[in-house]
N, C-alpha and C positions, 0 to 999 in steps of 0.2 A: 892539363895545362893549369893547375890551382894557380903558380904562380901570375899569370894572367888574371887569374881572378883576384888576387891577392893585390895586383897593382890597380883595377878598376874599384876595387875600395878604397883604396889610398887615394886614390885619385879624387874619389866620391866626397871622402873626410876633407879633405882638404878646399874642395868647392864649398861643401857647406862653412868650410871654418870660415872663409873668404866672407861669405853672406853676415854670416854671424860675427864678425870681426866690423863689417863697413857698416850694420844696424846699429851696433851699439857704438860707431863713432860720430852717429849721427845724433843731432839734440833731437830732430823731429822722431825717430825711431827707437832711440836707445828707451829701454826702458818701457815702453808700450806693442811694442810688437812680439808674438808668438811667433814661431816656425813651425808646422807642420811637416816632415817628410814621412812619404808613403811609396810606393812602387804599384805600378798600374797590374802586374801579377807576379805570381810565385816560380820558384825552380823547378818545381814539382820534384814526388821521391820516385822517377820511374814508371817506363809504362809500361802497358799489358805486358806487350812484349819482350822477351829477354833481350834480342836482339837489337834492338831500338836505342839509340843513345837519346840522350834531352838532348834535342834542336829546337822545339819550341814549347807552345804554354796551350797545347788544345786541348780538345777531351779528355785525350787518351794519356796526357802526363798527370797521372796521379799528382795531386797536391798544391797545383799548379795557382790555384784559387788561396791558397796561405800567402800572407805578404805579411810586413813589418809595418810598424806604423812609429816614428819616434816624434816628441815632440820640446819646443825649449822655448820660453819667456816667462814673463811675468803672472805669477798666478799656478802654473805650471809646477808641480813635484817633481824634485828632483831626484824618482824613486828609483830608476836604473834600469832593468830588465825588469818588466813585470811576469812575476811566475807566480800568481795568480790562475785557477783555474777559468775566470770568465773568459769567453771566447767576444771577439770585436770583429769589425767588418767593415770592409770598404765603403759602405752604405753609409758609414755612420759620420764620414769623414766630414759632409758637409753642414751636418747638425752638429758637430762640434766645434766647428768653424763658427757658424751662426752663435752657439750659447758661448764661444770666447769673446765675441765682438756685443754680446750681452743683449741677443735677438733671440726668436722663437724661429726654427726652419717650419715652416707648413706649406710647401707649393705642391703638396702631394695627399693623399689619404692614408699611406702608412708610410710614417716617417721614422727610420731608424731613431732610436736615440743618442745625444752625446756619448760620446764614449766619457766615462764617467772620473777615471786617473787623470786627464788631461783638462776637464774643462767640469770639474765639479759644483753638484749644485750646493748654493746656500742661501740656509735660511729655509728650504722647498724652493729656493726660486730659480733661474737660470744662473750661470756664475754670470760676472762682468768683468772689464777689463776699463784699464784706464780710457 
């Protein structure tokens, strides 16, 4: 059923446009806000077994643990698909959230780092945001 898949991203594109369309008509928003989108997990490529379609995201769906991660504001590169070999991690979502809003994340004892294309440091220092 791709085509089903094919309209729940259209679908998808079109909510974010929405978001992204009323931020920047806003004076309070336009211009200082980042978007973050991510997915809570992956399609995976397939399980153990042959016979098995993906119905869901457990153990046993290989891959399942890969997700997307995009992101869009001020401050932000506008580099496309990163095909870069560094690997990133849903872990890191919230340490990049923290060094965009120009904080340090530490409520833990090992704290993923920013993911470093979206919310780059300068200077050595965290990035900031207006």
């Amino acid at each position: 059923m791709y085509d089903q898949y094919l309209h729940a991203a259209h679908r998808s594109d079109e909510i974010i446009k929405r978001i992204w369309t009323y931020v920047q008509s806003d004076p309070y928003y336009k211009d200082n806000t980042t978007l973050i989108i991510t997915t809570d997990h992956g399609r995976g490529r397939g399980y153990r077994h042959e016979k098995l379609n993906w119905r869901s995201h457990g153990r046993l769906a290989f891959g399942s643990g890969e997700v997307w991660v995009a992101a869009l504001g001020p401050g932000v590169a506008a580099l496309g698909e990163n095909k870069s070999s560094d690997k990133y991690t849903l872990s890191q979502v919230a340490s990049t959230i923290t060094a965009i809003l120009g904080m340090k994340y530490s409520n833990a004892r090992d704290v993923a780092p920013p993911i470093d294309c979206i919310a780059p440091k300068k200077n050595g220092a965290v990035a900031s945001r207006k």
